[in-house]
N, CA and C atoms as a LAMMPS dump frame, in Angstrom:
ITEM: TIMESTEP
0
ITEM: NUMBER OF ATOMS
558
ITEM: BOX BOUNDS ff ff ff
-5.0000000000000000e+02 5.0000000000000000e+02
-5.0000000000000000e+02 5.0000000000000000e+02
-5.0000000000000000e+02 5.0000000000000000e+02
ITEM: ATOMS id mol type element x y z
1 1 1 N 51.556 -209.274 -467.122
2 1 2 C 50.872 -210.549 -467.249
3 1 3 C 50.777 -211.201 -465.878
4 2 1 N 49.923 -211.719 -465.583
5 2 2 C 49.51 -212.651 -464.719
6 2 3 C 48.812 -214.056 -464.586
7 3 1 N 49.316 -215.157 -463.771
8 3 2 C 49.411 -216.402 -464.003
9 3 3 C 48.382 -216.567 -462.905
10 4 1 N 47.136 -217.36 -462.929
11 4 2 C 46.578 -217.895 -462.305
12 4 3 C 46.469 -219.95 -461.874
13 5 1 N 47.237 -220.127 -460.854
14 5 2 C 46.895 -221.314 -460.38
15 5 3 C 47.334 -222.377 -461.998
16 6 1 N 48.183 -222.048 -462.694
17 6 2 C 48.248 -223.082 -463.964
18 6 3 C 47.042 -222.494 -464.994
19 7 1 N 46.748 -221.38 -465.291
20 7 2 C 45.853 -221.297 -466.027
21 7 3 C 46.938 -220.162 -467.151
22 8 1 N 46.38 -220.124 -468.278
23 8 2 C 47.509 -219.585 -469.481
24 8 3 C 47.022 -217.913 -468.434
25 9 1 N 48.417 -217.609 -469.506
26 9 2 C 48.993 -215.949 -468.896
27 9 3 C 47.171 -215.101 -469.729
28 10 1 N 47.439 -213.847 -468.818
29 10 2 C 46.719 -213.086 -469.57
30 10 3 C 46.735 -211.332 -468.744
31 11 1 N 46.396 -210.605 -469.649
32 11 2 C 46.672 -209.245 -469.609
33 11 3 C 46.084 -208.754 -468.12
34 12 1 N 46.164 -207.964 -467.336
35 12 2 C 45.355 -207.381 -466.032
36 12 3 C 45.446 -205.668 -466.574
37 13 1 N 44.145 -205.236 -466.904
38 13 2 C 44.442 -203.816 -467.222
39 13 3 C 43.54 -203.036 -465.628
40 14 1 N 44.672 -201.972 -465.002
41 14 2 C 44.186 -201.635 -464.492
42 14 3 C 42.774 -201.048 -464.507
43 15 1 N 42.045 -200.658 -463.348
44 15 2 C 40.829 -200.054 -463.961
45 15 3 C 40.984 -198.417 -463.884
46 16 1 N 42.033 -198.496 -463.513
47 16 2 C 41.712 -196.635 -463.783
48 16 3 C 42.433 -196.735 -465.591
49 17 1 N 42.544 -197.221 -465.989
50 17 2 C 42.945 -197.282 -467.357
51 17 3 C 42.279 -197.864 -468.252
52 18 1 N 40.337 -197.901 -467.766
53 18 2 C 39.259 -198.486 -468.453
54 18 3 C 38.394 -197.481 -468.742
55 19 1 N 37.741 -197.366 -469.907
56 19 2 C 36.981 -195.823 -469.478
57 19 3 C 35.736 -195.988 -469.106
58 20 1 N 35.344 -195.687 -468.249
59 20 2 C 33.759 -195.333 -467.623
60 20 3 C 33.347 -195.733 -468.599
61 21 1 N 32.188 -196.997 -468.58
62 21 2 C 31.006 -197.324 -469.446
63 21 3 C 31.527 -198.166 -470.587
64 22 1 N 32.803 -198.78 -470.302
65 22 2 C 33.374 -199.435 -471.579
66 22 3 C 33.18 -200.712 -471.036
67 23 1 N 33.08 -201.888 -472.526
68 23 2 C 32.732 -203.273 -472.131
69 23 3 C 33.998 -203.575 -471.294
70 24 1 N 33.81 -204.566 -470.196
71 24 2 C 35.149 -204.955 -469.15
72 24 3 C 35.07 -206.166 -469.349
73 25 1 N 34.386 -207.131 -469.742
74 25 2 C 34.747 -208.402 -470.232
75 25 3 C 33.084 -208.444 -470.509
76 26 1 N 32.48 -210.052 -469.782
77 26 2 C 31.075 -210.494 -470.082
78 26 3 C 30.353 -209.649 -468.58
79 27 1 N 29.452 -208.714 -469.745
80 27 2 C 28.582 -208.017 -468.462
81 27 3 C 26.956 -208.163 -469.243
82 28 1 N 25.905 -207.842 -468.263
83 28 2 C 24.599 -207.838 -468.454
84 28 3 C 24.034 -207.017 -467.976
85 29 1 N 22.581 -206.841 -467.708
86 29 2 C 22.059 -205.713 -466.53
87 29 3 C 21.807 -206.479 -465.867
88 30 1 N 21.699 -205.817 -464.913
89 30 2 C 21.022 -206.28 -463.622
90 30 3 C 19.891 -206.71 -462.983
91 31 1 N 20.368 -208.081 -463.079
92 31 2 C 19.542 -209.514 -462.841
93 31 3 C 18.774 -210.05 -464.295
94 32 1 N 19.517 -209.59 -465.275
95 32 2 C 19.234 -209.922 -466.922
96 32 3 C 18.83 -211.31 -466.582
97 33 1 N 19.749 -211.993 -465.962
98 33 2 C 19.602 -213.821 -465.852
99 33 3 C 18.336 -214.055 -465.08
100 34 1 N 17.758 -213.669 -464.25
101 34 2 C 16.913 -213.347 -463.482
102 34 3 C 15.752 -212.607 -463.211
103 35 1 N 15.579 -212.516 -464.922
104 35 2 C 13.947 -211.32 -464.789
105 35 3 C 13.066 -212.279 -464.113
106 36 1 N 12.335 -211.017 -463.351
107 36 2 C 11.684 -211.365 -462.895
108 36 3 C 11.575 -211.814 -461.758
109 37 1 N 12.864 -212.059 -460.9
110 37 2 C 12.959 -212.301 -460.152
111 37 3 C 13.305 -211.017 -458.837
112 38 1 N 13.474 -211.154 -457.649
113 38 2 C 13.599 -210.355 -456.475
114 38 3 C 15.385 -210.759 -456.485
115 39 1 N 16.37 -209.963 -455.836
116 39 2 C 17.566 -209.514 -455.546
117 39 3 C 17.436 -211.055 -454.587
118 40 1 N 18.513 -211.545 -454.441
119 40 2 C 18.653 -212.406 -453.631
120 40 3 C 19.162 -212.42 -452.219
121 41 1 N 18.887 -212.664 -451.135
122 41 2 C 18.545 -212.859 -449.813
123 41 3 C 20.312 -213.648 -449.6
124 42 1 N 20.812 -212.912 -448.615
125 42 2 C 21.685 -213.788 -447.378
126 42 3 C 20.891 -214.866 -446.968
127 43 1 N 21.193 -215.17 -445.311
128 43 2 C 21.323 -216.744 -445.218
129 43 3 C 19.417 -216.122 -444.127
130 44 1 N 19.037 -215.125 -443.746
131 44 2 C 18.527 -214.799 -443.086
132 44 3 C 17.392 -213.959 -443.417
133 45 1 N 16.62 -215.048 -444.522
134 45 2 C 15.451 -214.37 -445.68
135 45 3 C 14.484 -214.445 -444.334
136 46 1 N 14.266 -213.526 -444.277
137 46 2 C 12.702 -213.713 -442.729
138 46 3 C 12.417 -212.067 -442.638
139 47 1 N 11.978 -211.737 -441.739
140 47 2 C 10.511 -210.455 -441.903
141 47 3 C 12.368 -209.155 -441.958
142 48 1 N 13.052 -209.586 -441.254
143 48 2 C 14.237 -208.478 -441.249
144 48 3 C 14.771 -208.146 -442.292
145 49 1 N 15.2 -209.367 -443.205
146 49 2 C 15.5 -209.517 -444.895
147 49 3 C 14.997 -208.409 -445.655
148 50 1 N 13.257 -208.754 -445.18
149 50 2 C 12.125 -207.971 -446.355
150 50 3 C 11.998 -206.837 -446.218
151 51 1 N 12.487 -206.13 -444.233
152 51 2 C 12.406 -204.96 -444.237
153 51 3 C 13.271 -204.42 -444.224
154 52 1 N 14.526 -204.898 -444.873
155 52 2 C 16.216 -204.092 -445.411
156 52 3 C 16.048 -203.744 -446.844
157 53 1 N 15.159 -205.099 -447.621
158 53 2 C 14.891 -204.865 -448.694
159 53 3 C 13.865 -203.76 -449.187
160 54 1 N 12.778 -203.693 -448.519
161 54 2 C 12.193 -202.115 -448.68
162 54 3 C 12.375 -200.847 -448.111
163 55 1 N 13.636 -201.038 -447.494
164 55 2 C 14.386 -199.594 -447.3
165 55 3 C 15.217 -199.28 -448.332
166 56 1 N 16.344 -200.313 -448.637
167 56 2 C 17.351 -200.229 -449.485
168 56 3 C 16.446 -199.645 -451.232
169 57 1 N 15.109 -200.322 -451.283
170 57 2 C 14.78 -199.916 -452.578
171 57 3 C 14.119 -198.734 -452.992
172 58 1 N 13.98 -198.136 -451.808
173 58 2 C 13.702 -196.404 -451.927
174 58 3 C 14.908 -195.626 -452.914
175 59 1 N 16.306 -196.561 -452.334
176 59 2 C 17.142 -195.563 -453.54
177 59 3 C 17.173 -195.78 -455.03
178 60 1 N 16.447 -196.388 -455.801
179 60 2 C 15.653 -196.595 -456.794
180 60 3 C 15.244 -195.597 -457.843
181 61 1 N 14.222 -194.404 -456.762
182 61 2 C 14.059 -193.321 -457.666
183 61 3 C 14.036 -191.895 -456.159
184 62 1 N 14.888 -191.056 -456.913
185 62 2 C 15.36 -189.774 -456.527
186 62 3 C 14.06 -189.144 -455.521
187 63 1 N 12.725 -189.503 -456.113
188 63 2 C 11.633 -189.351 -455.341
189 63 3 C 11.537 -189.841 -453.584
190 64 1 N 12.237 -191.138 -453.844
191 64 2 C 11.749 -191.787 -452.474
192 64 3 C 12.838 -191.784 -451.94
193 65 1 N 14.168 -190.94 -452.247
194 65 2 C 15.491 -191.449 -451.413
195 65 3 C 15.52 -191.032 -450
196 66 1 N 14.315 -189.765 -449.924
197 66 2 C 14.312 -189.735 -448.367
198 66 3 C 13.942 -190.554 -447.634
199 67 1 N 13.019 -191.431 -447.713
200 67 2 C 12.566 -192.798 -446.972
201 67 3 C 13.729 -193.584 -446.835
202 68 1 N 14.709 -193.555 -447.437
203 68 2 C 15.721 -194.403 -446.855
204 68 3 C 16.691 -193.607 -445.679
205 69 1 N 16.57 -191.944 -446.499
206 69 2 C 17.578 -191.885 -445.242
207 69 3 C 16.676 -191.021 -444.371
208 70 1 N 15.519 -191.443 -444.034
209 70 2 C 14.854 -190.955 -442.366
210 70 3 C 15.125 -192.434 -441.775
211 71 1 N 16.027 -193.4 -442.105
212 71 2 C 16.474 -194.901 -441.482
213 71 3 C 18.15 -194.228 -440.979
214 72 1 N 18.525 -193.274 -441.685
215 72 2 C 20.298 -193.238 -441.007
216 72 3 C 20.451 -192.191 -439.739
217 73 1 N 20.884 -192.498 -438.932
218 73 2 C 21.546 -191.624 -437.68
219 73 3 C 21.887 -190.424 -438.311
220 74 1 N 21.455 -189.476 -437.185
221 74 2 C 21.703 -188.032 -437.868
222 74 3 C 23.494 -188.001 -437.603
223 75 1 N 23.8 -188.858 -436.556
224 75 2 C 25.265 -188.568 -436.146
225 75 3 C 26.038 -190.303 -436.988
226 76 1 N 25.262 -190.395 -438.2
227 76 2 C 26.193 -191.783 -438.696
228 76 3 C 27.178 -191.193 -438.328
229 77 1 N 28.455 -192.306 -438.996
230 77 2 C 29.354 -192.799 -439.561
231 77 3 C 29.503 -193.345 -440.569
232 78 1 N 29.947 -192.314 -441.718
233 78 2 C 29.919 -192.575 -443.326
234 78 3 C 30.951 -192.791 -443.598
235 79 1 N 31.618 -193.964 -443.82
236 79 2 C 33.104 -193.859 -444.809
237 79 3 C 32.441 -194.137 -446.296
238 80 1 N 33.597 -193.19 -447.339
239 80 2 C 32.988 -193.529 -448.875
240 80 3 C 34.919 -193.558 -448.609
241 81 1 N 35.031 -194.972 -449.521
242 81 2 C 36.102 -195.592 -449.84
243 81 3 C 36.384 -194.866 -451.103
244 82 1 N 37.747 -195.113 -451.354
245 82 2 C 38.4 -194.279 -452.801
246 82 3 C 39.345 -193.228 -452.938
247 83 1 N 39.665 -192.775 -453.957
248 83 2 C 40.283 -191.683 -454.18
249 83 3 C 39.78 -190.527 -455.537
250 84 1 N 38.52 -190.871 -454.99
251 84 2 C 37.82 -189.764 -455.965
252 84 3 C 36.627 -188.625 -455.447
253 85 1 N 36.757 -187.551 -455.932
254 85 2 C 36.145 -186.472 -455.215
255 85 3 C 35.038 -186.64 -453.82
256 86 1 N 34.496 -187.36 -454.016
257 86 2 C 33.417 -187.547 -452.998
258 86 3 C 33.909 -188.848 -451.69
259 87 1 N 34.834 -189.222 -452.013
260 87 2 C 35.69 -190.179 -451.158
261 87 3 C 36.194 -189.123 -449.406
262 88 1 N 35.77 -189.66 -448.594
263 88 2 C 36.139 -189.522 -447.495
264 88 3 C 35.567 -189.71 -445.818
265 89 1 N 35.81 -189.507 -445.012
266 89 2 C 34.541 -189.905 -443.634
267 89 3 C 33.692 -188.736 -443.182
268 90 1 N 32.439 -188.932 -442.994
269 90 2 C 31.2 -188.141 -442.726
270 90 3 C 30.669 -188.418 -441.38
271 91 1 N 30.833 -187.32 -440.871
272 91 2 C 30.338 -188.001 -439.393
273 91 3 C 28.935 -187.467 -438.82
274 92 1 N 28.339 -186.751 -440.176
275 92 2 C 26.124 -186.415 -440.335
276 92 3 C 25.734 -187.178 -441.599
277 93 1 N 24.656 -187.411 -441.265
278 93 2 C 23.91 -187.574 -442.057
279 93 3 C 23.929 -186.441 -443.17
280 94 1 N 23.772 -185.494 -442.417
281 94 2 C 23.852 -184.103 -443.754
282 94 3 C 24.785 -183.782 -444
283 95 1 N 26.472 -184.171 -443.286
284 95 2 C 27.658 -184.002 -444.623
285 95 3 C 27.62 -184.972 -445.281
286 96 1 N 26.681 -186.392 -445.414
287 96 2 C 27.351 -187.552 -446.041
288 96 3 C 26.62 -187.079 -447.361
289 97 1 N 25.057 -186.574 -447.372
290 97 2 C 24.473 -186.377 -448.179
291 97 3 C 24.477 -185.099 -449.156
292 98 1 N 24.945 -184.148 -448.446
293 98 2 C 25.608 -182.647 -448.902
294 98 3 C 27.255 -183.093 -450.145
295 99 1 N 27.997 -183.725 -449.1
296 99 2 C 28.655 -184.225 -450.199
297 99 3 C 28.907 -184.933 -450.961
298 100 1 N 28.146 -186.468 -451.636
299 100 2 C 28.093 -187.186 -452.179
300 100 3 C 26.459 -187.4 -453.308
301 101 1 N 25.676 -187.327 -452.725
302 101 2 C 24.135 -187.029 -453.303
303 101 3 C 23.834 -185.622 -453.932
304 102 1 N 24.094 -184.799 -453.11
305 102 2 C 24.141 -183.47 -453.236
306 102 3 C 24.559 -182.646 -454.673
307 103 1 N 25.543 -183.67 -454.956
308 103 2 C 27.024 -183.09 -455.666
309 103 3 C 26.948 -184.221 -456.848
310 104 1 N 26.564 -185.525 -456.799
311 104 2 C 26.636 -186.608 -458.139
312 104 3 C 24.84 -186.05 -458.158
313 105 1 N 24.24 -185.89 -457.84
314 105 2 C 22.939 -186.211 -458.57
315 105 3 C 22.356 -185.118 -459.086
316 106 1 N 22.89 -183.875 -459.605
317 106 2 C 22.402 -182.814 -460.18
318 106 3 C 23.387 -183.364 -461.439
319 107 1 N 24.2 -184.249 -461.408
320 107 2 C 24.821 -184.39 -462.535
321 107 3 C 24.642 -185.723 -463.663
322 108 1 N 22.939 -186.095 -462.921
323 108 2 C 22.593 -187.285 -463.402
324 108 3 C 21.47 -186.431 -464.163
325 109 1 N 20.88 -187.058 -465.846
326 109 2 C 19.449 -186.492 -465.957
327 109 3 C 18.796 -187.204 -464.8
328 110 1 N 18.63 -187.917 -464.337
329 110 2 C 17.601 -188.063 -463.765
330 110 3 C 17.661 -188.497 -462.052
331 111 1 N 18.554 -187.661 -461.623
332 111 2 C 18.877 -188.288 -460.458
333 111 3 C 19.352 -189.728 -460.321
334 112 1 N 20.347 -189.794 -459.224
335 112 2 C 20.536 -190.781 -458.645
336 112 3 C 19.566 -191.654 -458.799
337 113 1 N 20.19 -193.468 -459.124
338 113 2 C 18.881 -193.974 -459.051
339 113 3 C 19.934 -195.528 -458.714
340 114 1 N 19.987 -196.239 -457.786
341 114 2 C 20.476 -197.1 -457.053
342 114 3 C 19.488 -198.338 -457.082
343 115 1 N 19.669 -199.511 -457.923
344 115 2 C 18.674 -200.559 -457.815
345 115 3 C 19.555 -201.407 -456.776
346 116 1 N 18.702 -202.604 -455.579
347 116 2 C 19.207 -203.515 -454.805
348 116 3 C 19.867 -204.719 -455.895
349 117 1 N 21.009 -205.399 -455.979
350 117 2 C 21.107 -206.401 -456.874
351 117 3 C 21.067 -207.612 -455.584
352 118 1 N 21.836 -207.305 -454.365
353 118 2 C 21.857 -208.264 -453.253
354 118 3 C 22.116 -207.324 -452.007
355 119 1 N 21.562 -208.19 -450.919
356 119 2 C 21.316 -208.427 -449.389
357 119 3 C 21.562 -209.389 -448.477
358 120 1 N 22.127 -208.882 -447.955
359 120 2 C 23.103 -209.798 -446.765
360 120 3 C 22.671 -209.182 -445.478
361 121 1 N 21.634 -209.98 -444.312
362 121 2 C 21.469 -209.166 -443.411
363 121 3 C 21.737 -210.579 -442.435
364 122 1 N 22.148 -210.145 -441.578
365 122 2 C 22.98 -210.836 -439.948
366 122 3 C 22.922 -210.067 -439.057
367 123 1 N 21.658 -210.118 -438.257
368 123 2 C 21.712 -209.267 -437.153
369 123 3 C 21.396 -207.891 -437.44
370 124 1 N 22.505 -206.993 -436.754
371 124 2 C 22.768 -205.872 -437.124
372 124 3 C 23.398 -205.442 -437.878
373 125 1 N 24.275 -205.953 -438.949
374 125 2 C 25.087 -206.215 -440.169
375 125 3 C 23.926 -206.082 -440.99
376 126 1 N 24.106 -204.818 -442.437
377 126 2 C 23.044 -205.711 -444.007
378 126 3 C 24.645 -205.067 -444.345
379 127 1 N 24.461 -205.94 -445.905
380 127 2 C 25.406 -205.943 -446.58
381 127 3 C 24.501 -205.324 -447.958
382 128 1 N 24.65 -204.433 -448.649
383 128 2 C 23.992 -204.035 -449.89
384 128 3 C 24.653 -204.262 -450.788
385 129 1 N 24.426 -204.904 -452.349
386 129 2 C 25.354 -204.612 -453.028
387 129 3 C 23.984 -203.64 -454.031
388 130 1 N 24.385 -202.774 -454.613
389 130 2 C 23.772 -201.467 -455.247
390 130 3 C 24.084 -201.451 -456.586
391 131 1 N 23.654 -201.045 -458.145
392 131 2 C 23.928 -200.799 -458.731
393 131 3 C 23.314 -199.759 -459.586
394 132 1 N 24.012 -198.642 -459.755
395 132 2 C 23.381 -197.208 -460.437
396 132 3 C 22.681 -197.613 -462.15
397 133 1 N 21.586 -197.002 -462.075
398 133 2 C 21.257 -197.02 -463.372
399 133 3 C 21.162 -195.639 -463.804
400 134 1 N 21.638 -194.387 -463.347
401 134 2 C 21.451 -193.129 -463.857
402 134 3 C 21.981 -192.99 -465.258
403 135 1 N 22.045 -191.812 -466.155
404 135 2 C 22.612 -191.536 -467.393
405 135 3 C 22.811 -190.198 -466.515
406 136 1 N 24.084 -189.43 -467.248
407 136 2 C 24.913 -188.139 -466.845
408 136 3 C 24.547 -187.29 -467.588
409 137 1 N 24.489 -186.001 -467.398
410 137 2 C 24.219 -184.967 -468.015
411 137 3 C 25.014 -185.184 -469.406
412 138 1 N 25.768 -186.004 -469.742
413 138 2 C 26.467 -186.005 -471.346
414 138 3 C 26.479 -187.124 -471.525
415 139 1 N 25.391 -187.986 -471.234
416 139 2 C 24.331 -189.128 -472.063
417 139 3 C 25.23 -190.246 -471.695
418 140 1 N 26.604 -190.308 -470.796
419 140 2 C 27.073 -191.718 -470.377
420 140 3 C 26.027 -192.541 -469.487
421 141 1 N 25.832 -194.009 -469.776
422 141 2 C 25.782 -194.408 -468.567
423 141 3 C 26.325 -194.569 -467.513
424 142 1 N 25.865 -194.23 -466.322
425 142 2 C 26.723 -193.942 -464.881
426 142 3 C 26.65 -195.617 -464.156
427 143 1 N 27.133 -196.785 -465.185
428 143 2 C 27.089 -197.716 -464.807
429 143 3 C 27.969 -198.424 -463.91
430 144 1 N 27.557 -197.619 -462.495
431 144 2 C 28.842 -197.938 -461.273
432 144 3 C 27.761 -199.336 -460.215
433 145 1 N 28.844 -199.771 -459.383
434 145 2 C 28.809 -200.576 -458.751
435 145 3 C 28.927 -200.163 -457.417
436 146 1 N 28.298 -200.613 -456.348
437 146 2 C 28.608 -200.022 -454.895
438 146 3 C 28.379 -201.363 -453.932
439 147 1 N 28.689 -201.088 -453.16
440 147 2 C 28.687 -202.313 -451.95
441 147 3 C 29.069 -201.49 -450.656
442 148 1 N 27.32 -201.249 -449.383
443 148 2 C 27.787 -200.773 -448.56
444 148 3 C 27.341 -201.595 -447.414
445 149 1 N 28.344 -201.89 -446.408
446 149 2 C 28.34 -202.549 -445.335
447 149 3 C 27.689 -201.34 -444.481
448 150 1 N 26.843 -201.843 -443.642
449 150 2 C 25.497 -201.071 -443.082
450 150 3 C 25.814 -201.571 -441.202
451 151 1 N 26.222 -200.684 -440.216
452 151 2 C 25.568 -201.204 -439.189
453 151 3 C 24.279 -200.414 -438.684
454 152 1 N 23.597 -201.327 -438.162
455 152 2 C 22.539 -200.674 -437.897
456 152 3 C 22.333 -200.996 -436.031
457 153 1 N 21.638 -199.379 -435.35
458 153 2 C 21.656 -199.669 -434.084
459 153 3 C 20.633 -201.032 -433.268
460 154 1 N 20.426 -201.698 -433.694
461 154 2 C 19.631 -203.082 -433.592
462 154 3 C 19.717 -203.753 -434.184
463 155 1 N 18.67 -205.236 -433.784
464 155 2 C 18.396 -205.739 -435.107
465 155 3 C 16.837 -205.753 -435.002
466 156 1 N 15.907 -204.81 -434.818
467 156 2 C 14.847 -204.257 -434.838
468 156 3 C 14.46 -203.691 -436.341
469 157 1 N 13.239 -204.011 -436.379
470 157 2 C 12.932 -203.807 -438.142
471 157 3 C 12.902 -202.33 -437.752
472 158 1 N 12.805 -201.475 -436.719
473 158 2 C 12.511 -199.761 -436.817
474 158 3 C 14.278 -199.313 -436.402
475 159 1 N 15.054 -200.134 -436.949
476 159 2 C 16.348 -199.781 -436.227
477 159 3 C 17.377 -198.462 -437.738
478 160 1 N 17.866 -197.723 -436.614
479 160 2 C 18.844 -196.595 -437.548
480 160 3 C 20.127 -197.394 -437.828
481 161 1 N 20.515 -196.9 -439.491
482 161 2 C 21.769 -197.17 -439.559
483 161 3 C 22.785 -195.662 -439.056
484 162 1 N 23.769 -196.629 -438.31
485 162 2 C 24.749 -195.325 -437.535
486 162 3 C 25.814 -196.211 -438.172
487 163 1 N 26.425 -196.727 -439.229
488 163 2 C 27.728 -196.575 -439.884
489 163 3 C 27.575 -197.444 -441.08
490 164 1 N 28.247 -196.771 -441.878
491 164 2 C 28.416 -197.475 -443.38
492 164 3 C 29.685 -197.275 -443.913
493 165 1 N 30.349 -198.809 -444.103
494 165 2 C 31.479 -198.516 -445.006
495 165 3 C 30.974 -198.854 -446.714
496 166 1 N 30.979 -197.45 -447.67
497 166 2 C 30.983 -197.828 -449.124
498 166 3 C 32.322 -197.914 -449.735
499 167 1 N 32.056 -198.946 -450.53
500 167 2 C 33.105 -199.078 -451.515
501 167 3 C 32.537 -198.795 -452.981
502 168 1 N 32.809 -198.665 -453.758
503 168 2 C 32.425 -198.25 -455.194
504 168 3 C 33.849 -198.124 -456.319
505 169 1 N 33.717 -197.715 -457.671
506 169 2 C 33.945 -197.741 -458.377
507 169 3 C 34.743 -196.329 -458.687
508 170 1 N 35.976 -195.813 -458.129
509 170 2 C 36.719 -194.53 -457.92
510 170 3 C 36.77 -193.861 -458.829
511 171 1 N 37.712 -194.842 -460.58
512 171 2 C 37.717 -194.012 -461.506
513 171 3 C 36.397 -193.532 -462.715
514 172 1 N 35.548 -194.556 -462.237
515 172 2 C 34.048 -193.803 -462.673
516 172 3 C 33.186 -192.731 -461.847
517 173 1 N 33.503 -192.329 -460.498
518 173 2 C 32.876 -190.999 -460.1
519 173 3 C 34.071 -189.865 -460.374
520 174 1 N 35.014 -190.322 -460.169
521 174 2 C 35.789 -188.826 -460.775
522 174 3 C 35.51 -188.474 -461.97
523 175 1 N 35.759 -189.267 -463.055
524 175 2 C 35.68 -189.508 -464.591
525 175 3 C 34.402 -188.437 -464.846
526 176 1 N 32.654 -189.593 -464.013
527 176 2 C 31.784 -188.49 -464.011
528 176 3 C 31.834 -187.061 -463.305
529 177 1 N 32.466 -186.843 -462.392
530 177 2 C 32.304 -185.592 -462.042
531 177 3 C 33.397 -184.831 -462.547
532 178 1 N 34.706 -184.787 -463.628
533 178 2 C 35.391 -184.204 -464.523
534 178 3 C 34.321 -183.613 -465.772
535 179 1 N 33.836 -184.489 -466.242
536 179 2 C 33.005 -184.35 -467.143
537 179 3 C 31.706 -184.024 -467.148
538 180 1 N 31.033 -183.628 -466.344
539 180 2 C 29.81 -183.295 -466.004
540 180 3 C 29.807 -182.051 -465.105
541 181 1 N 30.303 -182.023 -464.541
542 181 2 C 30.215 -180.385 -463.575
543 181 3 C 30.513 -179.154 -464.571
544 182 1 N 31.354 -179.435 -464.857
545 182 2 C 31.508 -178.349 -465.669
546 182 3 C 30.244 -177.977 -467.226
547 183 1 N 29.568 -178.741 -467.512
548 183 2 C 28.356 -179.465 -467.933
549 183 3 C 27.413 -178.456 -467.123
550 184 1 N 26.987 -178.458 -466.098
551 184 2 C 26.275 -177.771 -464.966
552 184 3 C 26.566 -176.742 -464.505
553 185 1 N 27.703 -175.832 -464.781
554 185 2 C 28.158 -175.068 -464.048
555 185 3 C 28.332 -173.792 -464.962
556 186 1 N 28.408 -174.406 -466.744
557 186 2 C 28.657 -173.668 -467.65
558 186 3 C 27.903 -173.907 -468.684
């Protein structure tokens, strides 16, 4: 149990002890409150904003994900935060994508598919927050969460990103890739 600031006790269940795709309290889709509306803008909505925002939304559909990454340094710097299979530092473009894209999105029907929910851009700083709408080869939704801090070599709208720290959702990519590879493999 845990006590917040005078507020009554209440349960903290870890999340690796939640199962992938289960209700976690009050959730919606993404930007439910907000049809219709565009992902919302940091403090620095101007022509740089709009052109983070039509890079970032290439990862959308599996079709256009290369348009986002002919934007990353062939020599990034990829950290994927966690302790689940695809968790670790990438120092190409083609190990970040060999092992993380490569490896979750044959295990999606329909590929990877990453909508923008928010954007935070400062300079050479964007801040993404991402949210997957794929379904898994065994009909879960792959309803994960990501947030990747982006530097990029400028702050030029034609500028490369050369480092990203992601954070995401650990015990839902293991979970999916326990249950799905073997799905694919057999």
């Amino acid at each position: 149990m845990r006590r917040d600031r005078g507020q009554q006790q209440h349960a903290v269940v870890p999340a690796a002890h939640v199962q992938p795709g289960a209700q976690r309290g009050p959730t919606r889709q993404p930007d439910q409150d907000r049809a219709g509306e565009r992902p919302q803008l940091g403090p620095r909505a101007d022509q740089g904003a709009e052109t983070e925002r039509a890079l970032f939304a290439h990862l959308a559909d599996p079709a256009t994900t290369a348009g986002f990454f002919d934007r990353v340094a062939d020599d990034v710097s990829w950290t994927v935060e966690g302790t689940h299979p695809l968790a670790g530092h990438y120092t190409s473009e083609k190990d970040f994508t060999a092992a993380t894209f490569d490896r979750l999105g044959p295990l999606m029907r329909d590929g990877i598919r990453l909508e923008v929910r928010h954007l935070h851009v400062a300079g050479e700083i964007t801040v993404a927050e991402l949210h997957a709408t794929s379904v898994t080869l065994d009909g879960a939704p792959f309803d994960n969460g990501y947030c990747w801090v982006c530097r990029f070599d400028s702050a030029r709208p034609d500028a490369r990103i050369v480092e990203v720290r992601a954070y995401l959702d650990s015990a839902m990519v293991a979970w999916t890739v326990d249950r799905n590879e073997p799905l694919r493999t057999g």
